[in-house]
Backbone as a chain_set.jsonl record, in Angstrom:
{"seq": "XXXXXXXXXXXXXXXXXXXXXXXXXXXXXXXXXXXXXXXXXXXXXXXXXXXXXXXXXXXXXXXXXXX", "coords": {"N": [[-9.889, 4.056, 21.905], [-10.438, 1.831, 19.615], [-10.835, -1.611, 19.542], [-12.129, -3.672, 17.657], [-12.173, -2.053, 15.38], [-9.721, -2.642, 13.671], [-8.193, -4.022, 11.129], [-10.314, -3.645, 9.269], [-12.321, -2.75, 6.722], [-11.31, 0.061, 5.338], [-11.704, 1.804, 3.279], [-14.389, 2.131, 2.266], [-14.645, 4.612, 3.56], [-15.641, 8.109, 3.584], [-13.047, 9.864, 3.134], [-11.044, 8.039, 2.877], [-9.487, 7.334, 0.06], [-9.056, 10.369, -0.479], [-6.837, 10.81, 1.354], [-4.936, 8.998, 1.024], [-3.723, 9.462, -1.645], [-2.74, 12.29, -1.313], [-1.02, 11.82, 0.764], [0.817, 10.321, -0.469], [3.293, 8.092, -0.169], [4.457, 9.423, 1.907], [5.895, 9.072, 4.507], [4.526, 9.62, 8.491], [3.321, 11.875, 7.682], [0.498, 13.954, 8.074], [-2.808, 14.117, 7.314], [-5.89, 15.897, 7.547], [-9.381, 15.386, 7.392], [-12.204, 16.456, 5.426], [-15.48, 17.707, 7.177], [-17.742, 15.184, 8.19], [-20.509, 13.302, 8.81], [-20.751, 10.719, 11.354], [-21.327, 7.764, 10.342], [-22.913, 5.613, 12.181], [-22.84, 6.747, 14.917], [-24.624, 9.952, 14.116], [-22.747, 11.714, 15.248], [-21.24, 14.475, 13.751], [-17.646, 14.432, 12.431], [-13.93, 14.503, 12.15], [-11.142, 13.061, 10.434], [-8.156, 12.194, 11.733], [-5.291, 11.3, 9.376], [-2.476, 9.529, 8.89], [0.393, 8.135, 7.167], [2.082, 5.24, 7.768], [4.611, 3.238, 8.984], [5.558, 0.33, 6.072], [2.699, -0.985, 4.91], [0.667, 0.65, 6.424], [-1.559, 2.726, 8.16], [-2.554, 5.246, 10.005], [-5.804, 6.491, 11.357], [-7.646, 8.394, 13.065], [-10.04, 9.505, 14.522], [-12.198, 12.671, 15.414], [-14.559, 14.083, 17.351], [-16.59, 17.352, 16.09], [-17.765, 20.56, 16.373], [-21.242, 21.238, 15.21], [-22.194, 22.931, 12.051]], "CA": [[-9.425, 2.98, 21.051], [-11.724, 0.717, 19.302], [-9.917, -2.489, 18.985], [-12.866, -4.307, 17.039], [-12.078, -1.692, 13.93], [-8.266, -3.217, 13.474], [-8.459, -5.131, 10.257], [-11.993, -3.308, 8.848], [-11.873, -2.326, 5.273], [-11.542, 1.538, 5.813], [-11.924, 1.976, 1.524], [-15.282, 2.603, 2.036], [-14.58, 5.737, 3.748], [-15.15, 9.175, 2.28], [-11.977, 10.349, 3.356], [-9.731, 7.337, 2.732], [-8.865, 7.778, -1.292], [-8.067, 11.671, -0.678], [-5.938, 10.814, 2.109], [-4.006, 8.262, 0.593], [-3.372, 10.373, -2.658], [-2.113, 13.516, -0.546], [-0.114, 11.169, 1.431], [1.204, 9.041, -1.331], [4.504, 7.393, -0.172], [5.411, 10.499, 2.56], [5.696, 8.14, 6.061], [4.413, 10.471, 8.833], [2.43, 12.912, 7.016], [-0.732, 14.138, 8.651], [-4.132, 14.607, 6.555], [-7.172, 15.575, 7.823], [-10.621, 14.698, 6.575], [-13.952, 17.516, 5.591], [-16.036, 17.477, 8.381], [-18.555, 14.215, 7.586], [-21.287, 12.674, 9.676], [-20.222, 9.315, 11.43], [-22.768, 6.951, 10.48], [-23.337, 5.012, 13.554], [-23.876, 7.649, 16.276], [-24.901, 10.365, 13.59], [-22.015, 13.056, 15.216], [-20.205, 15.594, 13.08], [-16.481, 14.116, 12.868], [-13.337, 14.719, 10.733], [-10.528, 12.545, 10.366], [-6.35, 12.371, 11.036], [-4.552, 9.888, 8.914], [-1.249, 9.632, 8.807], [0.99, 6.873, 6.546], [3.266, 4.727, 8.596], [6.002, 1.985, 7.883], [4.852, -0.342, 5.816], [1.445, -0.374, 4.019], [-0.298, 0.834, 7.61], [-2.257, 3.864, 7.951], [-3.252, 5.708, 11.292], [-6.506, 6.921, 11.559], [-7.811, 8.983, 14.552], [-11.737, 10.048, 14.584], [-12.6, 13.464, 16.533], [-15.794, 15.289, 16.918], [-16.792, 18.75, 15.634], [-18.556, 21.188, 16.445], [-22.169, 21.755, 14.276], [-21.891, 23.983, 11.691]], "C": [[-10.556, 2.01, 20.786], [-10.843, -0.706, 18.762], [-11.001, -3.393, 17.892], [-12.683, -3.26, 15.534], [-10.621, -2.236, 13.041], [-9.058, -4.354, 12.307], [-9.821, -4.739, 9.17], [-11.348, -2.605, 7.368], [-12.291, -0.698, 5.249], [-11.415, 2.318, 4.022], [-13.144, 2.904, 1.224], [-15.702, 4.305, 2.926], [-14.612, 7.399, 3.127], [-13.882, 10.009, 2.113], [-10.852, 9.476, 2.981], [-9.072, 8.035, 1.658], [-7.918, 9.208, -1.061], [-6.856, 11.299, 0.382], [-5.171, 9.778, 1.388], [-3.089, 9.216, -0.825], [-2.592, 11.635, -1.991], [-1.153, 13.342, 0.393], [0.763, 11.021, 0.845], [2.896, 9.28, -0.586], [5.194, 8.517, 0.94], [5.151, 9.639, 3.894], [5.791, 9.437, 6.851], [3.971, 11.681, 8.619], [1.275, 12.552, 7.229], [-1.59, 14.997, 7.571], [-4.98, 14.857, 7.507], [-8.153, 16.075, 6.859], [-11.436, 16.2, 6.656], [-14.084, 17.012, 6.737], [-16.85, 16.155, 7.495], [-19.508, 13.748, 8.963], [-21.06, 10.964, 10.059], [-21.791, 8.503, 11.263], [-23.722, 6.032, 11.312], [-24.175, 5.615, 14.206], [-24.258, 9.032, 15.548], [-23.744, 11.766, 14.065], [-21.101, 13.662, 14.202], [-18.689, 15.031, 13.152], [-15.75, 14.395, 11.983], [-12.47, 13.93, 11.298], [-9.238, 12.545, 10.347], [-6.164, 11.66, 10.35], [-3.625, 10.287, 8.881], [-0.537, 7.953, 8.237], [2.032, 6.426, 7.223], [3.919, 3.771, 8.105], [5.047, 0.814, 7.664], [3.84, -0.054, 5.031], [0.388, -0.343, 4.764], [-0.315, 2.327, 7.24], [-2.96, 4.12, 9.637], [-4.465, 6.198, 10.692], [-7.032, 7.211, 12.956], [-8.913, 10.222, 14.189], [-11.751, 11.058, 15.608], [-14.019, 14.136, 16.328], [-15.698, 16.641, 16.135], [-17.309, 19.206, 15.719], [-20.047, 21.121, 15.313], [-21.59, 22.885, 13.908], [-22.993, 25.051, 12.103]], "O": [[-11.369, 1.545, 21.584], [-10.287, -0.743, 17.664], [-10.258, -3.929, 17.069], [-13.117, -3.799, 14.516], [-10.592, -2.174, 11.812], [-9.998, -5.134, 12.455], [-10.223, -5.573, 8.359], [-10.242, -2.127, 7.116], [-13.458, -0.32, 5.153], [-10.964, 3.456, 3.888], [-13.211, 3.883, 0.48], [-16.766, 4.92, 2.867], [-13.757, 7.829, 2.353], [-13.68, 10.726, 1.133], [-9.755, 9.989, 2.76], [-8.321, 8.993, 1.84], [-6.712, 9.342, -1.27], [-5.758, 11.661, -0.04], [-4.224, 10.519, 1.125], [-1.892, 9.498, -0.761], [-1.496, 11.758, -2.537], [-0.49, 14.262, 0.873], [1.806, 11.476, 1.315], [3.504, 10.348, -0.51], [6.424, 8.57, 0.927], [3.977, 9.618, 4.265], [6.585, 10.317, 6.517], [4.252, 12.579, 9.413], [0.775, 11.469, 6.924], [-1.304, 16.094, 7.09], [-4.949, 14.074, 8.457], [-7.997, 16.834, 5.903], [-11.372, 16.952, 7.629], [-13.352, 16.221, 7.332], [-16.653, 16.066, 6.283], [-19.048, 13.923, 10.091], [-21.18, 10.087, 9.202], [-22.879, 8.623, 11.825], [-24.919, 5.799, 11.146], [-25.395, 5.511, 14.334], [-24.311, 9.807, 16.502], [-23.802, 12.783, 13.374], [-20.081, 13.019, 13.952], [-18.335, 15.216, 14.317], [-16.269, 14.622, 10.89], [-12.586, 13.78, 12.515], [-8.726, 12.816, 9.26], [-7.068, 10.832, 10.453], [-3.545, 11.515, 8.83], [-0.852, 6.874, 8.739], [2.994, 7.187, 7.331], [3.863, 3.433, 6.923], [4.179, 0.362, 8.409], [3.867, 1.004, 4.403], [-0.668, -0.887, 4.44], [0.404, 2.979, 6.482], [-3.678, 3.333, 10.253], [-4.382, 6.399, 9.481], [-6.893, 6.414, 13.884], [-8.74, 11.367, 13.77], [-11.399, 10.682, 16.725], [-14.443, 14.615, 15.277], [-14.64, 16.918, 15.57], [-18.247, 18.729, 15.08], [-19.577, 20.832, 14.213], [-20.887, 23.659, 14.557], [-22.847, 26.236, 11.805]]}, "num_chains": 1, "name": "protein.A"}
């Protein structure tokens, strides 16, 4: 858990847009993200999201193997 990302404008993500669109309006519907490189610690990661009540959005970062 990273509590310092709560509140962060997650827009600029390359995964947000498609996930919101493939979501649109289904509460509890799981996306995940391409693989992408996290830009911080440079690892391989892809992305859950899932749309919850309200106009909240899970996200949940995992590694990935190299291709």
């Amino acid at each position: 858990l990273d509590p310092d990302a709560r509140g962060r404008r997650w827009s600029c993500r390359p995964y947000f847009f498609d996930h919101v669109e493939r979501s649109a309006g289904e509460i509890g519907r799981w996306t995940v993200s391409a693989p992408y490189r996290d830009i911080a610690s440079g690892v391989p990661v892809r992305t859950l999201a899932a749309r919850m009540a309200g106009d909240h959005i899970l996200f949940i970062d995992f590694a990935v193997a190299e291709d």
